[in-house]
C-alpha positions as CSV (number, residue, x, y, z in Angstrom):
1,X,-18.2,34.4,-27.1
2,X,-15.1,32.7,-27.9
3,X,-12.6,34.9,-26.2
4,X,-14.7,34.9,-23.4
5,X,-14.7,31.3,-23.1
6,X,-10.9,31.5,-23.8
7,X,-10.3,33.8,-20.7
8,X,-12.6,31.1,-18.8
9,X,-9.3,28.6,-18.8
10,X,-6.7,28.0,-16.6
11,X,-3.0,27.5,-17.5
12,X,-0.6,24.8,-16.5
13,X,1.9,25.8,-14.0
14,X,5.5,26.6,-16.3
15,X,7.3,24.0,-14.2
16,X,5.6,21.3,-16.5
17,X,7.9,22.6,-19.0
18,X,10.8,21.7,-17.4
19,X,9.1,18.7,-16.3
20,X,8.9,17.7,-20.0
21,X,12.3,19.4,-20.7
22,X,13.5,16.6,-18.5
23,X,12.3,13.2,-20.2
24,X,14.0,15.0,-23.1
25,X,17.4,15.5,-22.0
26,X,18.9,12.0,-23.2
27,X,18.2,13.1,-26.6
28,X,20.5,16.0,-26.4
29,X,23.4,13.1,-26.1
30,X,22.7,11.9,-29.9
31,X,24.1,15.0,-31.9
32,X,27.2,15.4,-29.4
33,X,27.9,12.0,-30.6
34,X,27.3,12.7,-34.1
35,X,29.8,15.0,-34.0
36,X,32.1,12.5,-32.2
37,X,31.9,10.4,-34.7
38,X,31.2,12.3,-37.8
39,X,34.6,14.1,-37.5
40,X,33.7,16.7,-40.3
41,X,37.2,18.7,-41.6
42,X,35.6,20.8,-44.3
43,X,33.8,24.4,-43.0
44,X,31.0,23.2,-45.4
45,X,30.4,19.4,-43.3
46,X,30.8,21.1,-39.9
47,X,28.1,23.9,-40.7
48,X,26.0,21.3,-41.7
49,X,26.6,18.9,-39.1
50,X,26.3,21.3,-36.0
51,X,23.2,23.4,-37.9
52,X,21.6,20.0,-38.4
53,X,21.5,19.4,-34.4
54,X,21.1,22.9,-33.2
55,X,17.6,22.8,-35.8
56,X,16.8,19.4,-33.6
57,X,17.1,20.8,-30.4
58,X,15.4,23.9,-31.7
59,X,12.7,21.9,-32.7
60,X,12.6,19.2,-29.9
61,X,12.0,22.6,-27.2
62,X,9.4,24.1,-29.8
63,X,7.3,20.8,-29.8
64,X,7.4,21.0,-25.6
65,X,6.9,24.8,-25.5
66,X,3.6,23.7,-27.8
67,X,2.7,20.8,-25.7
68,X,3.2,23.1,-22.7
69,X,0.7,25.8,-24.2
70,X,-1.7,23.3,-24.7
71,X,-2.7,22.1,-21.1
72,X,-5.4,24.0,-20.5
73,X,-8.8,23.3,-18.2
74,X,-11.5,24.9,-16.5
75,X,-13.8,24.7,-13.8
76,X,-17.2,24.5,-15.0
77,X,-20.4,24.4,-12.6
78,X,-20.7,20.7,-12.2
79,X,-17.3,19.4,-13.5
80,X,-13.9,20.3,-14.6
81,X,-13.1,20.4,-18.4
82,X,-9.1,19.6,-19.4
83,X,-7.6,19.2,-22.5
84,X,-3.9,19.0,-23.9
85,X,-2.2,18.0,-27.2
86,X,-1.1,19.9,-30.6
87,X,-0.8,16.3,-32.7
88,X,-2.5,14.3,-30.4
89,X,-5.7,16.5,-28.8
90,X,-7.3,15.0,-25.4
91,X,-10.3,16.1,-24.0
92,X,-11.6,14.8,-20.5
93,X,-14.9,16.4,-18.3
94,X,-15.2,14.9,-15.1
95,X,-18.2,15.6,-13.3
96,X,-16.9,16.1,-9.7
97,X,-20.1,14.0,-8.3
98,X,-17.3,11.7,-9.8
99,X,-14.5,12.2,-7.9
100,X,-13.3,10.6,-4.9
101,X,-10.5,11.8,-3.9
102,X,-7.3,14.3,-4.6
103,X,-3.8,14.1,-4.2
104,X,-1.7,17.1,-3.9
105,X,2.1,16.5,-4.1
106,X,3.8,19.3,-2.9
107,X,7.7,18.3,-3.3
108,X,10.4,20.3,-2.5
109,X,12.1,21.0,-6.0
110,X,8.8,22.0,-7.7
111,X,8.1,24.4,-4.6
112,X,11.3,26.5,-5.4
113,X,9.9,26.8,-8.9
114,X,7.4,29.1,-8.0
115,X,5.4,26.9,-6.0
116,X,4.4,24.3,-8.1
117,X,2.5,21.6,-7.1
118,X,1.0,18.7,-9.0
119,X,-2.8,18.0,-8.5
120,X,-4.1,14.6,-8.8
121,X,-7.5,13.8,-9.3
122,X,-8.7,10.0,-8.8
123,X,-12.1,8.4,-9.8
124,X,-13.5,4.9,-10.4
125,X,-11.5,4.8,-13.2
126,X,-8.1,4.4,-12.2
127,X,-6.2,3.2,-9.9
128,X,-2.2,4.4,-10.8
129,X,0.2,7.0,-9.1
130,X,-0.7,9.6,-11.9
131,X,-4.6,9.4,-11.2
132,X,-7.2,9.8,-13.6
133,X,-6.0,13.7,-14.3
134,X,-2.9,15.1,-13.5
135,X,-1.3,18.3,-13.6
136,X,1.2,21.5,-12.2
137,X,-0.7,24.3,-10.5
138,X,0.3,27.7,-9.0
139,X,-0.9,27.6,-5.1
140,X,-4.1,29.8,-5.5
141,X,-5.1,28.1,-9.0
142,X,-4.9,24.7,-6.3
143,X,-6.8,26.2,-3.8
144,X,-9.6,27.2,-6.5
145,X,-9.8,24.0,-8.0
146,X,-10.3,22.2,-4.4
147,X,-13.0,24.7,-4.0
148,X,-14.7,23.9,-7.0
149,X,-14.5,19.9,-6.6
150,X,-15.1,20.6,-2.3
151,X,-18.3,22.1,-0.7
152,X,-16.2,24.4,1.4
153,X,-17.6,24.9,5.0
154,X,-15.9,27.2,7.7
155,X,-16.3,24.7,10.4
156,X,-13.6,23.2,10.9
157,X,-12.1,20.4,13.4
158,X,-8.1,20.1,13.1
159,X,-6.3,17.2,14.6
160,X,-2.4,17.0,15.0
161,X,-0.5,14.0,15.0
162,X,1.9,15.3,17.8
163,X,6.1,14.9,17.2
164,X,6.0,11.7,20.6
165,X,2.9,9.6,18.3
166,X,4.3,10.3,14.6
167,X,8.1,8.9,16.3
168,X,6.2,6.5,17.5
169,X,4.1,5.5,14.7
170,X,7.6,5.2,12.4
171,X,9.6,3.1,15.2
172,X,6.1,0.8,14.8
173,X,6.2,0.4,11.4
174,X,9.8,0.3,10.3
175,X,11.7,-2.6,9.7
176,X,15.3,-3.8,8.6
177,X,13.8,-5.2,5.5
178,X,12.3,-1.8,4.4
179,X,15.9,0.3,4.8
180,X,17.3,-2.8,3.0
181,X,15.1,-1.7,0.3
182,X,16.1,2.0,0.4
183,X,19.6,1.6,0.9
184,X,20.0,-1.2,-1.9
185,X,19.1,0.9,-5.0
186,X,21.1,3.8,-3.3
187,X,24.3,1.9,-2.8
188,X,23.7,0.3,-6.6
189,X,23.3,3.7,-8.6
190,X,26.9,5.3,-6.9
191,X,30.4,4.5,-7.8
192,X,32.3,1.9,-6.4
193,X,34.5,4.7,-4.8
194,X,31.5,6.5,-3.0
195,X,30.2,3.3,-1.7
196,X,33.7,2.4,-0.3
197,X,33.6,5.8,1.3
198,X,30.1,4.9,2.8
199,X,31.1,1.8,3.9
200,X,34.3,3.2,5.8
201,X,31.9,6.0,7.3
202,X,29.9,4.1,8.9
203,X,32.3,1.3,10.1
204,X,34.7,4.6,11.4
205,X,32.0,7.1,12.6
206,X,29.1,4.4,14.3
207,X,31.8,1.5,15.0
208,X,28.2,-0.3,15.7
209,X,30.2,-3.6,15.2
210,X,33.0,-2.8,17.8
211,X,30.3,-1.4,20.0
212,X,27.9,-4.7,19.9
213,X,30.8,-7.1,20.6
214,X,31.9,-5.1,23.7
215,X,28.3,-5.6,25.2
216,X,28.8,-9.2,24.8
217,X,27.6,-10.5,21.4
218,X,29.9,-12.4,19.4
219,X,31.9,-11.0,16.4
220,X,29.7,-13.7,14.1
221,X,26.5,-11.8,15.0
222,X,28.2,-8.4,15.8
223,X,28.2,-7.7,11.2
224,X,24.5,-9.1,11.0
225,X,23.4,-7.2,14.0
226,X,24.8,-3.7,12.6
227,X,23.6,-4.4,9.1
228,X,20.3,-4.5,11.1
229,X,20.5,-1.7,12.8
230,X,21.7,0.7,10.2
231,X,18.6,-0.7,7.7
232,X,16.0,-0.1,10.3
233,X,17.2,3.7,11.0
234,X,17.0,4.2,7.3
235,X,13.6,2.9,6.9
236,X,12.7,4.7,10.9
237,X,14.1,7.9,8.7
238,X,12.2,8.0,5.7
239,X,8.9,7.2,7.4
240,X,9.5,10.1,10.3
241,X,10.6,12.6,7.1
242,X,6.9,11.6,4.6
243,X,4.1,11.5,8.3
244,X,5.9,14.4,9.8
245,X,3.8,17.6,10.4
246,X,0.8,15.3,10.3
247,X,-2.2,16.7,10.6
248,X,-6.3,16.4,9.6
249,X,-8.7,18.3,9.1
250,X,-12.5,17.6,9.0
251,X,-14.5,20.3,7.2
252,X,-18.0,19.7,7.2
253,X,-18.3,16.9,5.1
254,X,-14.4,17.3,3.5
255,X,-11.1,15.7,4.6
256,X,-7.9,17.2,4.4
257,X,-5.0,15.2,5.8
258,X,-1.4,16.7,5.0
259,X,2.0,15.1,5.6
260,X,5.7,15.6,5.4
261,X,8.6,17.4,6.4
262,X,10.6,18.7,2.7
263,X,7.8,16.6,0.4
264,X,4.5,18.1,1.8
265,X,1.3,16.4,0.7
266,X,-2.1,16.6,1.0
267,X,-5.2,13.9,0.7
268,X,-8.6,15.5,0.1
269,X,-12.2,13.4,-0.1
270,X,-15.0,13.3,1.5
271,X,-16.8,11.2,4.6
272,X,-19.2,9.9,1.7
273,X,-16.5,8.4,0.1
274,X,-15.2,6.4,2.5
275,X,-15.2,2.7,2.2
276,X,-14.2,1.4,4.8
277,X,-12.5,2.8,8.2
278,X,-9.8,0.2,10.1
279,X,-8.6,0.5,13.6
280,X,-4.9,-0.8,14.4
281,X,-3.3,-1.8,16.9
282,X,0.8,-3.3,17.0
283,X,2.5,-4.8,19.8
284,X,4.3,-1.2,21.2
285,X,0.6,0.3,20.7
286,X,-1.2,-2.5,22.7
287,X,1.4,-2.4,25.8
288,X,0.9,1.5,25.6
289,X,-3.1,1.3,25.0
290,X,-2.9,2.9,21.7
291,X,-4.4,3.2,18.1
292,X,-4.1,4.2,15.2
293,X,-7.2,4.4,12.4
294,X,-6.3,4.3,8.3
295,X,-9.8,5.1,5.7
296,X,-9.7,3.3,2.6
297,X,-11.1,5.4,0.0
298,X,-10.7,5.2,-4.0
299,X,-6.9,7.1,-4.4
300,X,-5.7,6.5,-1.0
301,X,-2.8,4.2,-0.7
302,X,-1.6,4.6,-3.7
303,X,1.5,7.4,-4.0
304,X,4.5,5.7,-2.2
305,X,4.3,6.0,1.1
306,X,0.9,6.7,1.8
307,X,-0.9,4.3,3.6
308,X,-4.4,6.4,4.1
309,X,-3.6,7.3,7.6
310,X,-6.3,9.4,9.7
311,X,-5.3,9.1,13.2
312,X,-1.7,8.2,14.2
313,X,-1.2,7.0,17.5
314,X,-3.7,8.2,20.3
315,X,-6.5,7.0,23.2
316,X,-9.6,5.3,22.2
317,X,-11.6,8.1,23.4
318,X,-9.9,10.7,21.1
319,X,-10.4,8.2,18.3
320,X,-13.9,8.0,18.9
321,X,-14.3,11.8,19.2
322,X,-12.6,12.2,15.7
323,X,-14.5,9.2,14.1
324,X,-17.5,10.9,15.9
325,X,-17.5,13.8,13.2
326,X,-16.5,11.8,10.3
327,X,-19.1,8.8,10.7
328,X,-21.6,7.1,13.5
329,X,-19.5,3.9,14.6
330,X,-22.4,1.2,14.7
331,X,-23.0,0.3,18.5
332,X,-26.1,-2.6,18.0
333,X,-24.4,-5.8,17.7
334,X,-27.1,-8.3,15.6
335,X,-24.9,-11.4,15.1
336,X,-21.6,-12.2,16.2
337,X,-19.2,-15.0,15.0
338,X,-16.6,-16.0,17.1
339,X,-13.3,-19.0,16.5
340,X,-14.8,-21.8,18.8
341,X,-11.9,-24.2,20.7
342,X,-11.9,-26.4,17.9
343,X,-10.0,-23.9,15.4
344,X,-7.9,-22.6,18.5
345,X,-5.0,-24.8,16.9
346,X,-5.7,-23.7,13.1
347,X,-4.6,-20.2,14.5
348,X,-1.4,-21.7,15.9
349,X,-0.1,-24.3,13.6
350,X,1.8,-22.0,11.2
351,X,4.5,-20.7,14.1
352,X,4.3,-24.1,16.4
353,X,5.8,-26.3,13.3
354,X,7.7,-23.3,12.6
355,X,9.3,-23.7,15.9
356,X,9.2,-27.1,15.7
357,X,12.0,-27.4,12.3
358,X,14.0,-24.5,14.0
359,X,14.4,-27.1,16.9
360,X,14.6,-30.0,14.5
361,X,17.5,-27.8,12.3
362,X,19.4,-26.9,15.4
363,X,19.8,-30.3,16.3
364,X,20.5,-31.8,13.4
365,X,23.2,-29.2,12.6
366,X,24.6,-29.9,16.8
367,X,24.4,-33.6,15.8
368,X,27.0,-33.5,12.7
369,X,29.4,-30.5,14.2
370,X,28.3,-27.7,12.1
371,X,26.2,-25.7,14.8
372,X,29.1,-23.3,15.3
373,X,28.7,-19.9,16.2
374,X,28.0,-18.5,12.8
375,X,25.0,-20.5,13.0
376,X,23.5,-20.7,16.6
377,X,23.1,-16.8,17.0
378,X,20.4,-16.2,14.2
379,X,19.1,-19.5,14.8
380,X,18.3,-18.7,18.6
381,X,16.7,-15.2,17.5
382,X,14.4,-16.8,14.8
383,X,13.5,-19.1,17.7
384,X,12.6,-16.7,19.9
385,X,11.1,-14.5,16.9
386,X,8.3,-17.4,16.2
387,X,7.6,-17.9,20.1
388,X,6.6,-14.6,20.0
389,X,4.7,-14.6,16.8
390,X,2.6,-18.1,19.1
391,X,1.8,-16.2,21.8
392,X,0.8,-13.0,19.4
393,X,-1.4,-15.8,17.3
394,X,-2.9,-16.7,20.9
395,X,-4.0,-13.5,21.8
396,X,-5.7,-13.0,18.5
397,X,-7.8,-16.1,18.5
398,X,-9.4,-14.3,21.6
399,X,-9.7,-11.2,19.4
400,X,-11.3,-12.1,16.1
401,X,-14.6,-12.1,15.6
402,X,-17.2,-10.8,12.8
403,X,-20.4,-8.7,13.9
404,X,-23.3,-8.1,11.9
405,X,-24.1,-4.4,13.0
406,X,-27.2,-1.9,12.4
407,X,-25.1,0.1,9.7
408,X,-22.0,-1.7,9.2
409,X,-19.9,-5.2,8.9
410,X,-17.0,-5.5,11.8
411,X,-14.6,-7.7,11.3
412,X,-12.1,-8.3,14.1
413,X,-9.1,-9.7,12.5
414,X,-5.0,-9.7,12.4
415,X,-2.7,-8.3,9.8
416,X,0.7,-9.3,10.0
417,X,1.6,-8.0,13.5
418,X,-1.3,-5.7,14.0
419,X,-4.8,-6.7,16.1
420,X,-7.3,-5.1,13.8
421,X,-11.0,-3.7,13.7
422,X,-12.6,-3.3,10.4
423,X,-15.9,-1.5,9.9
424,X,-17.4,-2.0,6.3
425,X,-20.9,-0.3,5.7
426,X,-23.4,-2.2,3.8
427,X,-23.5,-0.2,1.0
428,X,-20.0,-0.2,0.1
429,X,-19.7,-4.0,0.2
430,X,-19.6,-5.3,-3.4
431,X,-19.8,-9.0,-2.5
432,X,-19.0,-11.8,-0.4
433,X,-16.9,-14.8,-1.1
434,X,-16.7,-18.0,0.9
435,X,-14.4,-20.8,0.6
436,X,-12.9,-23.6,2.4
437,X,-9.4,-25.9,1.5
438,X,-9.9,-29.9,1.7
439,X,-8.9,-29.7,5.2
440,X,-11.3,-27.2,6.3
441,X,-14.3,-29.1,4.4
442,X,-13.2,-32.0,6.2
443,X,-13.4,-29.8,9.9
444,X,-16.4,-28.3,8.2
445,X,-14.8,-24.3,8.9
446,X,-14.5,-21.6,6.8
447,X,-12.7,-18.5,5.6
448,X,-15.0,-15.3,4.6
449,X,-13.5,-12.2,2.4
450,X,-16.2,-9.1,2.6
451,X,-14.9,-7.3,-1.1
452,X,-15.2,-3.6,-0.9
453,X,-16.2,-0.6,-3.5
454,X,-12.6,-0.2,-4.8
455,X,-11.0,0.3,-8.3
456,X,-9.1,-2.3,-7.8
457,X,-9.6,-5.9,-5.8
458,X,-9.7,-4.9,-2.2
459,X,-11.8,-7.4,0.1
460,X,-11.0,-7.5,4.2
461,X,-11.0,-11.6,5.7
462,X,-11.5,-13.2,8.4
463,X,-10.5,-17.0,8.3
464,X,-11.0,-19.9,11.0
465,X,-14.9,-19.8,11.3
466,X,-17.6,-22.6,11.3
467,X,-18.8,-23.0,7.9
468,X,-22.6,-23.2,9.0
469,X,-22.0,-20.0,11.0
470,X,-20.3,-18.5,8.3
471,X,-23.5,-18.8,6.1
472,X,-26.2,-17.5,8.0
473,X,-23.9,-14.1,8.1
474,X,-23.7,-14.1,4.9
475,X,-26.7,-14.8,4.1
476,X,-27.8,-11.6,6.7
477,X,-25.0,-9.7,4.8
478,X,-26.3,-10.1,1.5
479,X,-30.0,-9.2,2.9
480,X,-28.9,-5.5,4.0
481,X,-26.8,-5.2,0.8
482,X,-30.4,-4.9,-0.6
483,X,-31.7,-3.1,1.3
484,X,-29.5,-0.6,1.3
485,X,-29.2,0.0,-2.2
């Protein structure tokens, strides 16, 4: 009964060896500079010395290879059964009525060893890159295990991104800042000669400097402006490389979304588990009447990079053909909250005083000689940056709004440079917190967060609202929680 039970377990893929190997390898460092410094002479020390480290390493490998040999699990009827350890044994059996979601990194240097993959599993529990349970598998031990954890069903509904709305979707959500980011820790971790060489490249092969000057911006601006440039093709890079190839698909009640061009992945849950489904909309998107829609469900959001996307860029009627399968949008509209004209300003003080001390810092720096050239140029384009961010705050005020729907919260909100629609169903909302600053007490308005089933603080806002108002929602909120559960 025991070697039957044996045969019933599944192996580790053998790239978690060298995956081990690898945390290891600074070790190997100490008895090369033992020997450095030991210096034996007599046949009797250096016999010694190098059979002391060759026993080390000998034994350093044999504890992996054991640790290696001990990752073991199995897919039983209602859960899946892992353990690991020699020393240290760890058993785990998660039911997979448990499990929310998968994550199923498919880089490109595991794939070349044998196609490995590593499989993480994510419940309540924990909310970190490695999941609750993580581990290598071959392809077809994968597949099984997704089988296990998945109802499969052979109807199946695929959507493509499309190469025109995942370059779109990058150019949207790319920024100088981002490639900044990338290009910091990049240029930090080479030698002073290779970023030399960098440097020269790009000055010799783009000449973006020379090139922005000729078109008439001065030389002050001309460094700045192709410091810019550079960091937002970086970050316009990385995101085209991790969404290309993007695609969904909706199998009965599973959803598989995979992603990337040399790091594949794929995102598995199901339409039970999701918490809440968000509709966005940036500026490029609104001028070209499109939208993109991101689930939040426990696991999504949190690998680098991933930022729970379902649709990427596409026509409101698509969108609601896809949501169609997933979920029933809620169409009866019960109560409805909008900003009255007397917060209209609370939406636009932030960028008009913004404006305001760039005006006031311009003139006190024309007033004492020092608004030179080096000066005016960013100055006039963080001008016209917050103008732009008054008008966006404008059109918003006419956008946000919370509904009290048959099945669902909608919140229609901004985030950052986005025009957002939330929709939160009842029984996924953990609770609802009101509060108000001196000023707003004294204006008697409000801000609202709706806090979601999450294993970790995740709540969706919506500030700017009468306080009375915001009450009686709450208070019908709080009424369907109950009911619903």
């Amino acid at each position: 009964m025991k070697k039957q039970r044996r045969n019933l377990y599944k192996k580790a893929h053998f790239y978690t060896w060298l995956n081990y190997s690898s945390h290891f390898i600074p070790l190997l460092v100490l008895p090369l500079l033992q020997n450095l410094l030991f210096n034996p002479t007599s046949i009797a020390a250096i016999i010694t010395n190098y059979g002391l480290s060759i026993i080390c390493v000998i034994m350093l490998f044999t504890a992996i290879t054991m640790e290696y040999k001990s990752i073991l699990y199995m897919e039983k009827e209602n859960s899946v059964y892992a353990k690991k350890g020699v020393f240290f044994k760890k058993r785990a059996d998660i039911p997979y009525d448990c499990i929310q979601s998968v994550y199923i990194q498919k880089n490109f240097v595991p794939r070349l060893m044998g196609g490995a993959r590593r499989y993480i599993i994510n419940t309540p529990g924990n909310y970190t890159a490695n999941g609750d349970y993580a581990i290598f598998l071959r392809k077809r031990n994968a597949v099984a295990l997704t089988e296990s954890i998945f109802e499969k069903n052979e109807n199946e509904i695929k959507y493509h991104g499309g190469f025109l709305k995942i370059i779109l979707m990058a150019a949207t959500w790319s920024n100088a800042l981002t490639g900044l980011l990338i290009l910091a820790p990049l240029l930090y971790n080479t030698s002073n000669i290779l970023s030399v060489y960098l440097r020269e490249y790009f000055l010799k092969s783009m000449d973006l400097v020379n090139y922005i000057v000729k078109i008439g911006v001065p030389p002050a601006f001309s460094g700045l402006a192709a410091i810019l440039i550079v960091c937002w093709g970086i970050a316009y890079f990385a995101q085209l490389i991790r969404y290309s190839f993007f695609k969904a698909e909706i199998s009965g009640s599973v959803i598989n979304i995979k992603r990337g061009f040399l790091n594949r992945s794929e995102f598995i849950t199901t339409k039970e588990k999701i918490n809440a489904i968000q509709i966005r909309q940036s500026i490029l998107m609104l001028v070209l009447n499109l939208k993109s829609v991101f689930i939040q469900t426990i696991g999504g959001g949190v690998q680098k990079g991933d930022k729970s996307l379902l649709i990427p860029a596409d026509r409101e009627e698509k969108i609601n053909q896809i949501l169609g399968e997933i979920t029933t949008l809620p169409k009866k509209e019960n109560y409805k909250i909008k900003p009255k004209k007397t917060e209209f300003m609370a939406y636009l003080w932030f960028p008009f005083y913004s404006i305001l001390g760039t005006i006031g810092t311009m003139a006190v720096l024309e007033y004492f000689g020092y608004f030179g050239e080096i000066v005016r140029i960013p100055l006039i384009v963080t001008l016209l940056i917050f103008i732009y961010w008054l008008f966006f705050r404008m059109y918003s005020y006419s956008k946000s709004s919370i509904t009290i729907c048959d099945r669902a919260v909608r919140i229609d909100y901004f985030d950052k440079l986005n025009i957002t629609r939330t929709y939160i169903p009842y029984d996924r909302i953990q609770y609802v917190k009101v509060y108000q600053s001196p000023w707003q007490r004294l204006y008697k308005t409000a801000h609202i967060k709706i806090y979601i089933y999450s294993n970790k603080t995740k709540h969706y806002k919506i500030k700017y609202l009468k306080y009375n108002k915001v009450m009686e929602a709450v208070d019908i909120i709080e009424t369907r929680m109950k009911y619903r559960s």
